[in-house]
C-alpha positions in Angstrom: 58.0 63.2 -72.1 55.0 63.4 -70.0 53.8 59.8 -68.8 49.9 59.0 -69.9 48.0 58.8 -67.2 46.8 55.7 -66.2 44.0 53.9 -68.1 40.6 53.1 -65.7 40.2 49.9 -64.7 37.4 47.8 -66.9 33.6 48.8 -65.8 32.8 45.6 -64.8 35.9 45.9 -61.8 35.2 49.4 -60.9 32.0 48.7 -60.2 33.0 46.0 -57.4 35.6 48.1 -56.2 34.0 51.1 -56.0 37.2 53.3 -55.1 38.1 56.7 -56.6 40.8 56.6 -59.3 44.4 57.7 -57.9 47.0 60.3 -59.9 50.3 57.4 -60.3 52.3 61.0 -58.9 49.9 59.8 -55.4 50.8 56.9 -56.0 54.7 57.3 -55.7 54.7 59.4 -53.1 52.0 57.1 -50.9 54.4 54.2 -51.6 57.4 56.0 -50.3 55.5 56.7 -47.2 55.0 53.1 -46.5 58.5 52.2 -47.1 59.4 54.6 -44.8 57.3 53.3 -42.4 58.2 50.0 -42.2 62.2 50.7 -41.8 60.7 52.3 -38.4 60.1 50.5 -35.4 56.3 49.8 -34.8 54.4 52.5 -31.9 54.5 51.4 -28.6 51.1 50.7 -27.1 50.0 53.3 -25.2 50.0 53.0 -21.4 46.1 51.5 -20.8 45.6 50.5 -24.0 47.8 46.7 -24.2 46.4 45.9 -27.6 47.5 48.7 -29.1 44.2 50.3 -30.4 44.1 53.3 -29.3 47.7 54.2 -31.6 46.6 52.6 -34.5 43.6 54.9 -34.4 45.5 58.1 -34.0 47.2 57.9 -37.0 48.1 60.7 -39.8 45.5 61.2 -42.6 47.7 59.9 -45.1 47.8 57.0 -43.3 44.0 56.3 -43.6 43.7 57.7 -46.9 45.8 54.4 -47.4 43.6 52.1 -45.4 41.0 53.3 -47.5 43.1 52.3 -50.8 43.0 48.4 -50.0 41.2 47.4 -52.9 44.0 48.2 -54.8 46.3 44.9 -55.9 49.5 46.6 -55.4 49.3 47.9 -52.0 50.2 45.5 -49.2 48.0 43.4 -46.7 46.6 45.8 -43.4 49.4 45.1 -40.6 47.8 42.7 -38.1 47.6 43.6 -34.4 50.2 42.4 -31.9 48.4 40.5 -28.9 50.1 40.5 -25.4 50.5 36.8 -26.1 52.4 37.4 -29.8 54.3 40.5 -28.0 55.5 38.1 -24.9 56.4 35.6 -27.4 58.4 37.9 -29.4 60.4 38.6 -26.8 61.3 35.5 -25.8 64.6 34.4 -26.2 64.7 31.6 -28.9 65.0 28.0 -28.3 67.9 26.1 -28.6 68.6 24.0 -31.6 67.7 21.0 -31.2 70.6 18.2 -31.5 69.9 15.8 -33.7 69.0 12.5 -31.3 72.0 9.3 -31.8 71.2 6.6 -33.9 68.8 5.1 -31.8 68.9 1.1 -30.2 66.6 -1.1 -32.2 63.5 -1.4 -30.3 62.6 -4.4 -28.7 58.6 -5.6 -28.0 57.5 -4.3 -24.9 55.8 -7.8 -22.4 52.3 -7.7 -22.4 51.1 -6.3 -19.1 50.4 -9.1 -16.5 47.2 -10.0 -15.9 45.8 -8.4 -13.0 44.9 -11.1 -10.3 41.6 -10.3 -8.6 41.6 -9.8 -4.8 39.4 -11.6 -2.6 37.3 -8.6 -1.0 37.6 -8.4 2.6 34.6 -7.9 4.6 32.3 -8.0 1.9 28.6 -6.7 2.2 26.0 -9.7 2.3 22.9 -8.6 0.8 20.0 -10.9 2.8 16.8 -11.6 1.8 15.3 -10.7 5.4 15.7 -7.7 7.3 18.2 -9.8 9.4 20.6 -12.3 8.2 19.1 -16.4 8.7 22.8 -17.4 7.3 25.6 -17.6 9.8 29.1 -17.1 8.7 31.3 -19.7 10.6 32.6 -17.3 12.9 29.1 -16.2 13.9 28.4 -19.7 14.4 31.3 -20.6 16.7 30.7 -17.5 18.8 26.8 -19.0 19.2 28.0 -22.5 20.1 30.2 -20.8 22.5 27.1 -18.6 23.7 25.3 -21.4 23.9 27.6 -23.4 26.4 27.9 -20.7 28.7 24.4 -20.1 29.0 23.9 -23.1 29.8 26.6 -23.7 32.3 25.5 -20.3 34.1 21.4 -20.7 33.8 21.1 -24.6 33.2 19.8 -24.2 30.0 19.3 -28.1 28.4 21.0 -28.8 25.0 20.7 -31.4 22.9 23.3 -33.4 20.9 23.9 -37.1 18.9 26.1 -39.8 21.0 29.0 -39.8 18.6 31.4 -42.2 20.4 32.7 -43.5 23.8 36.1 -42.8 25.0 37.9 -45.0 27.1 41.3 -44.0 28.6 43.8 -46.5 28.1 45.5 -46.1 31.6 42.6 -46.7 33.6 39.8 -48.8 31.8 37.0 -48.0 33.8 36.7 -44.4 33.0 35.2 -44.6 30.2 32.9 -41.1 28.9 30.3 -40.5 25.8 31.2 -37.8 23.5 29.2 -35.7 21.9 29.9 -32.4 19.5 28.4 -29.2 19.9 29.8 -27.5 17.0 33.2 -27.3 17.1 33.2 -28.1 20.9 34.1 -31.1 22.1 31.6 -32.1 24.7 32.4 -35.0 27.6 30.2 -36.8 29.7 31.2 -39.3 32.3 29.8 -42.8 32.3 28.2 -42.2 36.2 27.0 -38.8 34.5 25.5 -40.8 31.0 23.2 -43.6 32.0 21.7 -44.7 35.1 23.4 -48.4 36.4 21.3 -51.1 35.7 19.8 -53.2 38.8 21.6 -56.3 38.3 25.4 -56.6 37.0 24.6 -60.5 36.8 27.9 -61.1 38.7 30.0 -58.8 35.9 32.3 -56.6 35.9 30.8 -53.0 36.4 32.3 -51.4 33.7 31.9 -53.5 31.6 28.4 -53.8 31.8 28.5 -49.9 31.2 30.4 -49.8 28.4 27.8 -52.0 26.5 25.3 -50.2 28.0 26.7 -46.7 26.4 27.7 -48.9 23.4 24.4 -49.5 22.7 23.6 -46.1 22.8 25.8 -44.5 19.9 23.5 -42.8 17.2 20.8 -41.3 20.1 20.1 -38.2 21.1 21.0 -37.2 24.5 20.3 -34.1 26.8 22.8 -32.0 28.8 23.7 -29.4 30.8 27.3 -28.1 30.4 29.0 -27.8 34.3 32.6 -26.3 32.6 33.9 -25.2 29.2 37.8 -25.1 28.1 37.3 -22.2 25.3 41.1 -22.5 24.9 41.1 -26.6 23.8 37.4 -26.3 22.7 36.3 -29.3 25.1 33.2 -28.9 27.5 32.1 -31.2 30.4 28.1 -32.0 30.5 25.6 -34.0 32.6 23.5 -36.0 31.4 21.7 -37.1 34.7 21.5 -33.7 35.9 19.6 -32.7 32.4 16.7 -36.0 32.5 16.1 -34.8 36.5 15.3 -31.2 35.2 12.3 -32.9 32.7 11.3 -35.5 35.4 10.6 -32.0 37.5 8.7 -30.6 34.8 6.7 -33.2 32.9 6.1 -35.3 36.0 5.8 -33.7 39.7 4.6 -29.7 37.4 2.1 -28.8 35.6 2.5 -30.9 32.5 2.2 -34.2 34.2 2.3 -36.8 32.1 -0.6 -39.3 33.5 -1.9 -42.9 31.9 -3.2 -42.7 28.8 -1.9 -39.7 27.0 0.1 -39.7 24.2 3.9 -38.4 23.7 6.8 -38.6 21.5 10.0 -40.5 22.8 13.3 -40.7 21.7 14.8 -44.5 20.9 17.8 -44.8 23.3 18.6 -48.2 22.8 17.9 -51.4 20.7 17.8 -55.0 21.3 16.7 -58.2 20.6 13.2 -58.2 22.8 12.7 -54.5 23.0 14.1 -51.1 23.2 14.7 -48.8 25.5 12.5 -45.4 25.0 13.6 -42.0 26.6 10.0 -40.5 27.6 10.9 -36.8 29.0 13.8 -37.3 31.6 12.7 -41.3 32.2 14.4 -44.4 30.3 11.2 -47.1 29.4 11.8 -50.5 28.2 9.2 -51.0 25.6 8.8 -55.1 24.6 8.4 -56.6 21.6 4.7 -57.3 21.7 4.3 -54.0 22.3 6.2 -52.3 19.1 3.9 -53.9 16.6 1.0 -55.7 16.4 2.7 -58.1 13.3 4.7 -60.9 15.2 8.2 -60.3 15.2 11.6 -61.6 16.6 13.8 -58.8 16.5 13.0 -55.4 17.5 16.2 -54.4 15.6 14.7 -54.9 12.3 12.1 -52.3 13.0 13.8 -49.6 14.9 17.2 -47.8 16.2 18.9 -45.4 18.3 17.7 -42.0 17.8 15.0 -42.2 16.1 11.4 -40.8 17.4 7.8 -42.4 18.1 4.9 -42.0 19.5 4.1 -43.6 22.3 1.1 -43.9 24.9 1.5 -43.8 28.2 0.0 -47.2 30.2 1.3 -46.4 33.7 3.7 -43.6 36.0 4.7 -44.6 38.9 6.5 -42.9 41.7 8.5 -44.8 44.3 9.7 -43.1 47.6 13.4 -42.8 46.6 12.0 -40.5 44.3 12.5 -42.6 40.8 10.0 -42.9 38.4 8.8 -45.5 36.5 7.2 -45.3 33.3 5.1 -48.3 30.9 4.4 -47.3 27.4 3.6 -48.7 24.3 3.8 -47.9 20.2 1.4 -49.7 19.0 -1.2 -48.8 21.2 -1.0 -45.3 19.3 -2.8 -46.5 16.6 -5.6 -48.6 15.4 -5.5 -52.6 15.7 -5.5 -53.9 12.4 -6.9 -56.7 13.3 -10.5 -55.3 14.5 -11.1 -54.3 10.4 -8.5 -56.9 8.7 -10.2 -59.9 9.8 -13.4 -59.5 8.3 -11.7 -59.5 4.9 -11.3 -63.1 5.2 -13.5 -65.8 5.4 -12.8 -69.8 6.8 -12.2 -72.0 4.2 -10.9 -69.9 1.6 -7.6 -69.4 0.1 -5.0 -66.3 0.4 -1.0 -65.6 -0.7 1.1 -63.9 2.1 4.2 -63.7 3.0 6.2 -65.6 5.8 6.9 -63.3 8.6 8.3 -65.5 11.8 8.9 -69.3 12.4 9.4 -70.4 15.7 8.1 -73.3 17.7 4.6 -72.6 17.4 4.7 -73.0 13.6 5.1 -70.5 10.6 3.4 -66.9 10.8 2.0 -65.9 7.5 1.6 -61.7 6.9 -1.5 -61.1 4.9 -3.2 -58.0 3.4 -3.9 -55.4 5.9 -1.2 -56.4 8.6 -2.3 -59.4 10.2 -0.7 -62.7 11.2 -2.1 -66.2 10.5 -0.3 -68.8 12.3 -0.1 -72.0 10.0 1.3 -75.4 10.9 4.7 -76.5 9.6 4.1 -78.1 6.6 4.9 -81.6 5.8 7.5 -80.9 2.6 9.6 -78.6 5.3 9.3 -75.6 6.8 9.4 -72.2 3.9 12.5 -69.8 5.0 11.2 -66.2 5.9 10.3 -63.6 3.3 9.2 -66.7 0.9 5.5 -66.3 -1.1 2.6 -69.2 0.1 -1.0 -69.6 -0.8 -2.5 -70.6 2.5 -6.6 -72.2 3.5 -8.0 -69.9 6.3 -9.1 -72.7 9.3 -10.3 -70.8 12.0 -10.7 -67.1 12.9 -11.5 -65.8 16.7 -12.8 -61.9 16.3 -12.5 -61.6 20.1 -8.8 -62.9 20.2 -7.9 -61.2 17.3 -6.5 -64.5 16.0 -6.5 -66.2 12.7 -5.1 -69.8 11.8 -5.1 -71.9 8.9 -2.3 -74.1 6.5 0.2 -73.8 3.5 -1.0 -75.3 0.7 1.2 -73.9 -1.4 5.4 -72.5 -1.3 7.5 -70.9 -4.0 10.7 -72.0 -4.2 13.8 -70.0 -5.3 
């Protein structure tokens, strides 16, 4: 019985598709062709041609009369192209089974990681705030003290340090030296090398007197010149002497002579009771009480001490023919008398408070406003201790003198 031919696909799909309708007799034959086809192994790619193009466009007709049938639902997929990288991958032998892993351990929790400890960094960059560095790193600054003790052992360059103590050696008392630091250098000075002798040992014992004398001395500033340096031990050896003859040379016998009546700063060396002792450029001054102030006083203690710095004014310089110099000077000859503008504040007869300043044998000094003293008589209900408030009754004042006297009228008592 002759089979119908195949019934036309609905309008509405021919019109998408678009192809030309196909006898079913085609459509065996076409089909056998395929299966044909694919029980064959695919073409080789042609030598020059690794993706295979140029065979798949060689083919028969029939073969693309069927590419151009792929509308149709019951023909298969186009065969995709082998790549070199499918082809090598093809070929490769496949990969072992996998076996299937033992029962595994139960997992413990891994320790945190330790926390990583931050290294100190090791010649780190200082950023300055000047072109050069004004901040020394304690190795620059022992390699300058060092510098600094050479130079001056080699050119005689004068430093300056604080008396810090006096040594005494224990198997021979009477070598006693001043030490002083100069960094971290230890720096010695001999007692013949310290401070000059004094005139008169007043029938005592040498040393003796010199240790006081250098004892005295602790807390002032003293020049040096350094004649030998131990890097090794950090100690140094200095001279004192050598370093005050070096500024007598200069400020004295050169060109800035220091004559009567000029004005320099000194350097307290020494303090006691009735004065101190003043280190003017290279020369040791006494300085006496009435000349420190122009208050009355009775210690010189109370107002100053060892290495501290005033202004003093030169009275007198003289040169003796050993070669020694001697030097007068005074502080409070620097400035203004009080006096000359205080007295005229007060007038005879009239009462003021003050403040008792000295008592000695000529009676009770009285501080009043503007730094003067008024010497009063000791009062007949006892003498007022020091520092105690009085009302006293001006008696007398002589302008020339610069004196005031007058009487306590009235004391506070604590």
């Amino acid at each position: 019985m002759p089979r119908k031919a195949a019934e036309p696909a609905a309008e509405p799909l021919e019109q998408a598709a678009g192809p030309p309708i196909i006898a079913e007799t085609d459509v065996e034959r076409r089909l056998e062709e395929e299966l044909s086809a694919m029980a064959q192994p695919p073409p080789q790619a042609a030598e020059g041609d690794p993706d295979g193009t140029l065979s798949e466009n060689t083919g028969t007709a029939a073969d693309q009369a069927g590419e151009e049938a792929d509308a149709e639902p019951f023909l298969r997929p186009p065969r995709r192209r082998r790549t070199p990288r499918r082809a090598a991958e093809e070929a490769a032998p496949p990969a072992p089974e996998e076996q299937e892993p033992a029962e595994e351990a139960p997992k413990t929790a891994a320790p945190p990681p330790a926390a990583r400890r931050r290294a100190a960094p090791r010649g780190a960059r200082v950023v300055t705030i000047d072109e050069q560095g004004s901040v020394e790193t304690p190795d620059d600054k022992a390699r300058s003290d060092l510098i600094d003790l050479v130079e001056s052992q080699k050119s005689g360059r004068i430093l300056t340090g604080t008396l810090q103590g006096v040594e005494r050696n224990p198997d021979n008392p009477d070598l006693i030296t001043a030490v002083l630091y100069h960094g971290d250098f230890k720096v010695i000075i001999p007692m013949a090398e310290a401070i000059s002798p004094p005139r008169d040992f007043r029938d005592r014992k040498p040393s003796e007197v010199m240790h006081y004398l250098l004892m005295k001395r602790l807390g002032a500033e003293f020049d040096f010149i350094v004649k030998g340096v131990d890097e090794e031990n950090r100690i140094a050896a200095a001279s004192r002497m050598e370093a005050m003859a070096v500024k007598r040379r200069l400020y004295y016998n050169g060109r800035l002579a220091l004559t009567e009546g000029v004005t320099a700063e000194a350097r307290i060396a020494c303090v006691i009771r009735t004065g101190v002792f003043a280190e003017i450029f290279g020369v040791e001054a006494f300085i006496p009480l009435r000349e420190l102030s122009y208050q009355r006083g009775m210690d010189a203690a109370l107002l100053y001490q060892p290495g501290q710095r005033v202004l003093v004014k030169v009275l007198s310089v003289e040169r003796k023919p050993d070669g020694d110099i001697s030097v007068e000077a005074s502080v409070k000859q620097v400035g203004e008398n009080p006096y000359e503008k205080a007295l005229r504040r007060y007038t005879v007869g009239n009462l003021y408070v003050g403040t008792v300043s000295l008592v000695d044998t000529n009676g009770v000094y009285v501080n009043l406003e503007g730094g003067i003293d008024c010497l009063c008589l000791f009062p007949r209900r006892g003498r007022p201790p020091r520092g105690s408030r009085v009302t006293i009754r001006i008696k007398g004042i002589n302008y020339k003198a610069n004196r005031i006297w007058g009487t306590i009228t009235h004391m506070t008592t604590h």
